[in-house]
C-alpha positions as CSV (number, residue, x, y, z in Angstrom):
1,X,-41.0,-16.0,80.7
2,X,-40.8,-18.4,78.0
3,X,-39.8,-22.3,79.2
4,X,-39.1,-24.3,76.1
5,X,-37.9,-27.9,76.5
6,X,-37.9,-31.3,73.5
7,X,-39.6,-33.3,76.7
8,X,-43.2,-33.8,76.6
9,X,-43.3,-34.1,80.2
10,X,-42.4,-30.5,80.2
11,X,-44.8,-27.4,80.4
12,X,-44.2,-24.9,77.9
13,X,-44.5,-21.3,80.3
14,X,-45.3,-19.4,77.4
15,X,-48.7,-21.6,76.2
16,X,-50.0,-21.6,79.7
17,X,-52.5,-18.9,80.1
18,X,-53.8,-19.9,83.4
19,X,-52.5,-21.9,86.2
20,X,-55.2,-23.0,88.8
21,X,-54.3,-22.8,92.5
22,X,-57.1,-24.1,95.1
23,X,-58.0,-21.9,98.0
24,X,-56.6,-23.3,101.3
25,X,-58.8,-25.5,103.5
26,X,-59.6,-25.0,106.9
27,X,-56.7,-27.1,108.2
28,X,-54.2,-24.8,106.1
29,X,-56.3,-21.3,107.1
30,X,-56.2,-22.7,110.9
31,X,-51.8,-23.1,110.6
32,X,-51.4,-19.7,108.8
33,X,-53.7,-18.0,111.4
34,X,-51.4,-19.8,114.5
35,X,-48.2,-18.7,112.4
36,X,-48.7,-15.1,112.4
37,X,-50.0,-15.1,115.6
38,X,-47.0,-16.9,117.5
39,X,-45.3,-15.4,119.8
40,X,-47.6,-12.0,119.7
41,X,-51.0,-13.0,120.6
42,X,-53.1,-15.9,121.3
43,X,-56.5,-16.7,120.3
44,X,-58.9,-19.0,122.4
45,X,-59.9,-22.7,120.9
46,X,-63.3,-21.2,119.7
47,X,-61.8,-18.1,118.3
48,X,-59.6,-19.2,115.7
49,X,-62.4,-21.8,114.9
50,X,-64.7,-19.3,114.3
51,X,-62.2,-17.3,112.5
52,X,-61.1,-20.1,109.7
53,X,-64.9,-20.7,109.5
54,X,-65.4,-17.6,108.6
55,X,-62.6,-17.2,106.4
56,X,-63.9,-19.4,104.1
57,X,-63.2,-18.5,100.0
58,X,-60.6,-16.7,101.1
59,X,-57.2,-16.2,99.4
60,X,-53.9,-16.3,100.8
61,X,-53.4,-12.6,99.9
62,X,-57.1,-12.0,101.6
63,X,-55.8,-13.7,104.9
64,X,-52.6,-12.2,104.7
65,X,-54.2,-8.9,104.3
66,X,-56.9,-9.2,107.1
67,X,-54.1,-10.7,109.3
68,X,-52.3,-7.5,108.7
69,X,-55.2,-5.1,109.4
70,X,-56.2,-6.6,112.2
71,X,-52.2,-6.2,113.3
72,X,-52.8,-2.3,112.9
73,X,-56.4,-2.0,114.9
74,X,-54.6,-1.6,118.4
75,X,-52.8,1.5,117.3
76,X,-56.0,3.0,115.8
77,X,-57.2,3.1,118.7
78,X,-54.9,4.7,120.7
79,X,-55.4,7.5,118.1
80,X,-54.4,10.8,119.9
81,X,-53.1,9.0,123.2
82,X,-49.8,8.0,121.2
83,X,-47.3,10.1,122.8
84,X,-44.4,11.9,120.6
85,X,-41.2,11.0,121.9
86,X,-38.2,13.9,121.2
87,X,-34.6,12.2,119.7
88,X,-32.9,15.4,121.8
């Protein structure tokens, strides 16, 4: 992507090599976590504290990744018990 512009308020895309973006805070972990658990399940006060404690240096692509594994656990364990249901 090249961004080219005769402003020098402007950032040229194509001489940026990196751009920095902070991991969330504790405060932003603690909202995603309540976001993709509305309306499906609901942690306890000391729960989700303990979870954006532990969560820590983590990305948003780590969070969104362990919220989705944790998502899939439940069916895991059901293992053979999932019953096969016939479209006849």
């Amino acid at each position: 992507m090249v961004a080219i512009s005769r402003q020098p308020s402007v950032i040229f895309i194509d001489e940026v090599k990196r751009i920095y973006i902070p991991l969330q805070d504790a405060n932003a972990r603690r909202l995603l976590f309540k976001d993709k658990l509305k309306g499906s399940f609901s942690l306890p006060v000391r729960e989700l504290e303990k979870l954006v404690q532990e969560t820590e240096g983590y990305s948003g692509s780590d969070l969104q990744a362990l919220c989705e594994e944790a998502a899939r656990i439940p069916i895991r364990e059901l293992g053979t018990n999932i019953l096969t249901v016939n479209a006849n």
